[in-house]
C-alpha positions, 0 to 999 in steps of 0.5 A, a space after each residue: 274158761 274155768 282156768 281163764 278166770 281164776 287168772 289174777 291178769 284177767 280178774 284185773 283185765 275184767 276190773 280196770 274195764 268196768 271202771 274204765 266203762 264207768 269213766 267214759 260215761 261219765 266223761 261223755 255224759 258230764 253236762 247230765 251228770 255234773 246237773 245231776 250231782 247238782 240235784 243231790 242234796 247232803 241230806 240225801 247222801 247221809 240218809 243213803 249212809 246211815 241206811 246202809 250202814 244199818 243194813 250191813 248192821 243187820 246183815 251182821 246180827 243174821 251171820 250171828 244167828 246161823 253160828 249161834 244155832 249151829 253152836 258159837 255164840 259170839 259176843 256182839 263185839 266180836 262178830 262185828 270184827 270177825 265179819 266186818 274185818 274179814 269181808 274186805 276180803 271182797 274187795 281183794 280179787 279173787 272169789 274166797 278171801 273174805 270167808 278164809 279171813 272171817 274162818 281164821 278170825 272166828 278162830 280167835 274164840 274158838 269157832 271151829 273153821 267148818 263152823 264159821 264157813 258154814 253160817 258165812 255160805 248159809 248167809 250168803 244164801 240166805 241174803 242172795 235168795 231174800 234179795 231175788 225175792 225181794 226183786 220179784 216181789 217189787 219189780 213188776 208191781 212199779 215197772 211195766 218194763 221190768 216186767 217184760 226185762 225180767 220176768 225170770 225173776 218173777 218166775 224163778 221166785 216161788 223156787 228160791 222161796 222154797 230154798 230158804 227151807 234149811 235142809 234144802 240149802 244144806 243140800 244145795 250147799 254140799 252138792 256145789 262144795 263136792 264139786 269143787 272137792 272141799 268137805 261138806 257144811 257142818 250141819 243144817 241149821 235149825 228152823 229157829 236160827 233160820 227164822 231169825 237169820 230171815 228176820 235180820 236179812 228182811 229186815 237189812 234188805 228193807 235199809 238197802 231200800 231205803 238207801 237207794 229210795 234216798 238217792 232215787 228219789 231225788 230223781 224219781 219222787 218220794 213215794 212208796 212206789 219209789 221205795 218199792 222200785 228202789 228195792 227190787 232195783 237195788 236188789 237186782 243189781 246186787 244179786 247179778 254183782 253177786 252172782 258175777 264172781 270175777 269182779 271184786 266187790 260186784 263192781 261194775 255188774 251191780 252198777 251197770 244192772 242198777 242204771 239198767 233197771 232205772 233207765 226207764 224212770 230217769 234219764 241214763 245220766 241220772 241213773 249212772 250218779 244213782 248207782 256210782 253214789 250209791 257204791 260210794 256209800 256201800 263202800 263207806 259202810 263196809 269201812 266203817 264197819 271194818 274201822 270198828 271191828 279193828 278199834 274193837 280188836 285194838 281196845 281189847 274190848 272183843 279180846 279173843 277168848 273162846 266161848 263158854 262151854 254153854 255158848 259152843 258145843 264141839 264140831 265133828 269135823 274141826 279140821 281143815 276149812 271148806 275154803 282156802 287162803 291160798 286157793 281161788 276153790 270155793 264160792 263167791 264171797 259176800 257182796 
């Protein structure tokens, strides 16, 4: 099976069924969804973009905490091109290439490779457990049905809490990068860099909320149990989108977990909008992003240059990466 879905034919099998499951819905369903595109307004959709770009913004300044307290201080320019620029690695199938591409652009100011794919794996961990608490915390509070649909998530929510506690993830980390064959992470981060990459990461999954309430709402009504259904929702479907690694992006897991999660509070045509607009809109921020990280580099003004000798201490290991271009090895990239 292994073998199965490393196979670049069946990851675009895989994609051109989601999308294509995604067209019939809307096909079948066009009186429901064109009204429901009706009811959207311009305002909505720019609150959703702007929200998501703030998130994705936070997402940043996390990923830029972790490598700075394991020895890489990156100027704010900089981290925006190394990580925005790379992560359209996501999108490419494939479960490696936007941490092959953000290892190889840290490179660029002289971010040893172990270093910068260890704050990337220790983000992703980070974002994926902040958002299955988030779901756990919120779901069962606004949804009757999402208590009994997914109470494992409530269950489970206490232990991934206590994965946040950084030797634990360190742990976690090594004992799947062994598996795969690839050298452990760096080092652990320390409490400190962990507690502002959870700040940034709390503080992004709040704007991925808002982002979904200001499409959500539109259908559901705005209000604080709106948002809070909107959060747990939206971080539900990106998490099974995550954690889903043979399609791109999470495209179609993540959409069809979000209409899953909402179908009780809408009818299923509005749900599919919700989810398809929503995807729109995350796609806008990660290119807006990626476009000034590219402007960035174009202009000079995140010329590449090493760090000072105060901002980056010497990694143990500055030899080959934890991940490779050209092999399908290694974790899921960031979603």
């Amino acid at each position: 099976m292994s073998d199965l879905t490393r196979s670049p034919w069946l990851r675009a099998a895989l994609l051109i069924g989601a999308v294509g499951l995604a067209g019939y819905g809307l096909v079948s369903q066009w009186p429901q969804v064109h009204a429901a595109l009706g009811q959207l307004d311009g305002r909505d959709v720019a609150g959703a973009a702007v929200s998501a770009i703030a998130g994705l913004g936070c997402m940043m300044l996390a990923w830029r905490a972790l490598l700075a307290d394991l020895g890489s201080r990156l100027p704010l320019p900089a981290a925006v091109r190394v990580l925005f620029v790379g992560q359209l690695g996501k999108y490419v199938p494939g479960a490696v290439w936007a941490v092959a591409a953000q290892v190889e652009l840290a490179r660029d100011y002289a971010v040893p490779r172990r270093r910068s794919a260890t704050a990337s794996l220790v983000s992703m961990a980070v974002t994926l457990v902040v958002g299955l608490v988030a779901a756990g915390v919120t779901l069962p509070l606004v949804s009757a049905h999402a208590v009994r649909q997914y109470w494992w998530v409530l269950a489970v929510t206490p232990l991934v809490a206590v994965c946040l506690y950084p030797p634990l993830i360190k742990f976690g980390l090594d004992r799947v990068l062994r598996v795969l064959g690839r050298a452990p992470l760096e080092g652990s981060v320390g409490r400190g860099g962990m507690a502002r990459a959870l700040g940034w990461t709390t503080l992004g999954w709040l704007c991925y909320g808002a982002h979904a309430w200001f499409l959500i709402s539109v259908f559901a009504g705005k209000s604080g149990q709106t948002f809070a259904l909107s959060l747990g929702a939206y971080a539900l479907a990106w998490a099974v989108g995550f954690l889903i690694v043979f399609f791109p992006g999470g495209i179609g897991p993540r959409e069809v977990a979000l209409i899953a999660v909402l179908a009780p509070v809408m009818p299923s045509a509005s749900a599919l909008v919700v989810a398809l607009v929503s995807r729109v809109v995350m796609t806008v921020g990660d290119l807006a992003w990626a476009g000034a990280g590219l402007a960035i580099a174009r202009g000079g003004r995140g010329a590449s240059r090493p760090a000072g000798p105060g901002d980056s201490r010497p990694s143990p290991d500055p030899g080959p990466p934890l991940v490779s271009r050209h092999g399908a090895d290694g974790p899921p990239a960031g979603r």
